[in-house]
C-alpha positions as CSV (number, residue, x, y, z in Angstrom):
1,X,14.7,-77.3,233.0
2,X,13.9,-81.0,233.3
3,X,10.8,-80.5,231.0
4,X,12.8,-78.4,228.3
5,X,15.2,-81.3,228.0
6,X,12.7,-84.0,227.7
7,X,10.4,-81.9,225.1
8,X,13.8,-81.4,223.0
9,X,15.0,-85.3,223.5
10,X,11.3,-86.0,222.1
11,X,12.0,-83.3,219.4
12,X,14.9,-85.1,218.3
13,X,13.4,-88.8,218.7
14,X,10.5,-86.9,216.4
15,X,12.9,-85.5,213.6
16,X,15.2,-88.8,213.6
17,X,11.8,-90.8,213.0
18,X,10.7,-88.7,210.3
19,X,13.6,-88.5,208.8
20,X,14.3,-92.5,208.3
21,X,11.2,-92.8,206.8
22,X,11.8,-89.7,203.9
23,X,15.3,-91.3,203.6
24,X,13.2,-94.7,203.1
25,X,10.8,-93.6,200.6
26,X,13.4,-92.1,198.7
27,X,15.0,-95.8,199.1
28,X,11.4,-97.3,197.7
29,X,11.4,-94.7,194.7
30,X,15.1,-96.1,193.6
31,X,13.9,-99.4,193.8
32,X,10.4,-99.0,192.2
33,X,13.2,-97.6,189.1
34,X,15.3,-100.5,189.3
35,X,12.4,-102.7,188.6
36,X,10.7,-100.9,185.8
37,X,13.9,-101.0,184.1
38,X,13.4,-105.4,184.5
39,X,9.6,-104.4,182.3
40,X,9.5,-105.1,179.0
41,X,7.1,-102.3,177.5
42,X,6.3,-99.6,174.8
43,X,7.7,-96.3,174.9
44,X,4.1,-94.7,176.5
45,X,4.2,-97.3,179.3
46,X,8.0,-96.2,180.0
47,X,7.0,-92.5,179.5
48,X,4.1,-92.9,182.1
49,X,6.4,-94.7,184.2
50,X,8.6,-91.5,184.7
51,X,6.1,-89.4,185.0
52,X,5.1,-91.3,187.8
53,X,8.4,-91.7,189.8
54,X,8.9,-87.6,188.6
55,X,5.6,-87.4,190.7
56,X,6.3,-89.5,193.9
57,X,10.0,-87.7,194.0
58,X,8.4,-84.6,194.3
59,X,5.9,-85.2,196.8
60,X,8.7,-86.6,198.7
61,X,10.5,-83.7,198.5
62,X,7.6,-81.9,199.7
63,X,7.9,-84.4,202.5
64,X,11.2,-83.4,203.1
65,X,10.7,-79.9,202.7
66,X,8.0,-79.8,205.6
67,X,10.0,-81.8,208.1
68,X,12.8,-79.3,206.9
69,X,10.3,-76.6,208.2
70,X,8.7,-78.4,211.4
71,X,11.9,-78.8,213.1
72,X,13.7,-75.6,212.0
């Protein structure tokens, strides 16, 4: 009993962990918006920058997503 309790304490130290740092990426993808919006440049440059955060917010989600799984 002593081992099922430590093994789901650990579980949950795990999931808390993993889940700060998707909640902190999500926190760096805001920011990395905020600052492009300080950028001064043509319309492809703004395009490509949305295209890249679309990209990093859905590999995070993907992130997400498989923590979702791992501790279900």
């Amino acid at each position: 009993m002593i081992k099922i309790i430590q093994m789901e304490e650990f579980q949950d130290y795990e999931w808390a962990h993993d889940w700060k740092i998707i909640v902190e990426l999500f926190d760096n993808i805001n920011r990395l918006k905020e600052l492009f919006n300080f950028l001064d440049v043509s319309y492809l440059r703004e395009v490509e920058q949305r295209i890249l955060i679309l990209n990093l917010e859905k590999y995070v989600c993907s992130l997400q997503n498989y923590i979702i799984e791992k501790y279900s």
